[in-house]
N, C-alpha and C positions, 0 to 999 in steps of 0.2 A: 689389228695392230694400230695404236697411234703414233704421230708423230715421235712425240715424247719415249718411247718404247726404242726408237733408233739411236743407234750411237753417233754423236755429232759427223760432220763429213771427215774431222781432221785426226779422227780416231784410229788406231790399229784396227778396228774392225774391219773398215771400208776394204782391207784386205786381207779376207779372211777368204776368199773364191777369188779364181781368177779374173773375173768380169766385177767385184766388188759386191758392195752388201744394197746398195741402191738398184742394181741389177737385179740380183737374186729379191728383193722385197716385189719386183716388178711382178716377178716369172709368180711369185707365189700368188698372188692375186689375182692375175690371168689364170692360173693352172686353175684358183679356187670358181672362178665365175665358171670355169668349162665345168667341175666335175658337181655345181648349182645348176647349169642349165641341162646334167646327163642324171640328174636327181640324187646328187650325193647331199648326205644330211649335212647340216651345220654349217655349210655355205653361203647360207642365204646373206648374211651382212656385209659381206665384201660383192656381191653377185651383180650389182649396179655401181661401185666406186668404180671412178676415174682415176687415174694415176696420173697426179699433179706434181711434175719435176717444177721446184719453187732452188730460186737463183738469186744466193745476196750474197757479200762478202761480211756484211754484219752480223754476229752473231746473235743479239740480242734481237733485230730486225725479223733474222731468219728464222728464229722459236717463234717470235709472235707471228709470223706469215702461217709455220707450221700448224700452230694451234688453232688462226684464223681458220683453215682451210681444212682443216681433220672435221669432216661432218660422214652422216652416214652415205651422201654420194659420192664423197671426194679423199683419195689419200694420199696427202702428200709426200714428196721426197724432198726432204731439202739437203743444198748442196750450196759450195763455193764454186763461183764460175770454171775455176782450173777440174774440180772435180763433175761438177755437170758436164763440161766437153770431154774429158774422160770417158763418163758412161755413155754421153750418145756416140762417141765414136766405137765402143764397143757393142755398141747394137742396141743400147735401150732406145725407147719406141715410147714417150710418155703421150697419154692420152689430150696434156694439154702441160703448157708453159708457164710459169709466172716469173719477170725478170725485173730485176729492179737498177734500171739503166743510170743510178745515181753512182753504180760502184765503178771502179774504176775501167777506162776505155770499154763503158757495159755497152754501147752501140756497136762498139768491135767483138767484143762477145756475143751477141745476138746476131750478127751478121756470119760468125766464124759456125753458133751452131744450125742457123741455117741451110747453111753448105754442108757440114756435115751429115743431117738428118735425111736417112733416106724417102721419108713420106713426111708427107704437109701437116706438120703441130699444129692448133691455134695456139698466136704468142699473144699475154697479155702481161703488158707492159708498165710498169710503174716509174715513177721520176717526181721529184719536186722541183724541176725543169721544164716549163711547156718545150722550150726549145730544143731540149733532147728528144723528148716524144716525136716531134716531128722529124728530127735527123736518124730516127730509128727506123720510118717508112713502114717498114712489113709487118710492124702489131697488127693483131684482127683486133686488139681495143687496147684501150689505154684507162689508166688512173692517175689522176692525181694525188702527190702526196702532199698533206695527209688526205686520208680516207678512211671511208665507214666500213666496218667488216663487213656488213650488207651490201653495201656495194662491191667488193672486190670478192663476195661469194658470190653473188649474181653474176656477174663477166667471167668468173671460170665457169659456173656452170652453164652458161650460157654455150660459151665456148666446146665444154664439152657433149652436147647434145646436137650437135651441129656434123654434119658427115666433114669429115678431114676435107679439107680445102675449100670447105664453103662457106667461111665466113671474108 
């Protein structure tokens, strides 16, 4: 499934289950890598993606993240900040973060889902503010915007190869 393939965050789908449709895209991609590693056929292309919850208020921003970051290790979620703390408070667990602290009070977003998430995300972090990145503190990395899609696929997958809480 790519990006593209999901109904934006502001859609009637997002509630279509009780936990939303960013939730449920989770569960299926975990459930698919379990029944790859017990040798169910046809699993094998999801069987190594990451699930990248990606956080912009921009629409247009948040497609090009989304497309940036749909490769065969990585699948992303994207959402609006209101809807990402949504789904992590209802129990999504993404394998890594991408937030883009230009959106509004996004250093109070990053800090709120934080607290919220019960185990250690790597957060990486975007701004075309050095002095937001700094006042955001707990990124495992940081970008500058602008940046190179290579670069900002490196630092998640970077991120996501890394055992939770050791970057």
């Amino acid at each position: 499934m790519r990006a593209s393939d999901v109904d934006p965050p502001s859609s009637p789908a997002t509630s279509r289950s009780p936990r939303g449709l960013a939730w449920t895209r989770v569960c299926v991609i975990r459930m698919t890598r379990l029944l790859s590693r017990l040798g169910g056929a046809g699993a094998q292309n999801l069987d190594m993606q990451a699930v990248v919850l990606v956080i912009d208020d921009d629409p247009s921003l948040l497609a090009t993240l989304g497309e940036a970051l749909t490769t065969d290790d990585t699948a992303p979620i994207l959402a609006t900040a209101a809807d990402a703390l949504r789904e992590i408070k209802r129990g999504m667990v993404p394998d890594a973060i991408v937030i883009d602290l230009d959106i509004p009070d996004g250093c109070a977003v990053l800090a709120e889902l934080e607290r919220a998430m019960p185990d250690l995300v790597p957060v990486i972090t975007l701004s075309s503010a050095p002095r937001r990145l700094l006042e955001a503190g707990v990124a495992d990395a940081v970008v500058m915007k602008p940046f190179e899609v290579g670069q900002l696929r490196r630092c998640v997958h970077h991120a996501c190869e890394q055992p939770r809480g050791a970057l």
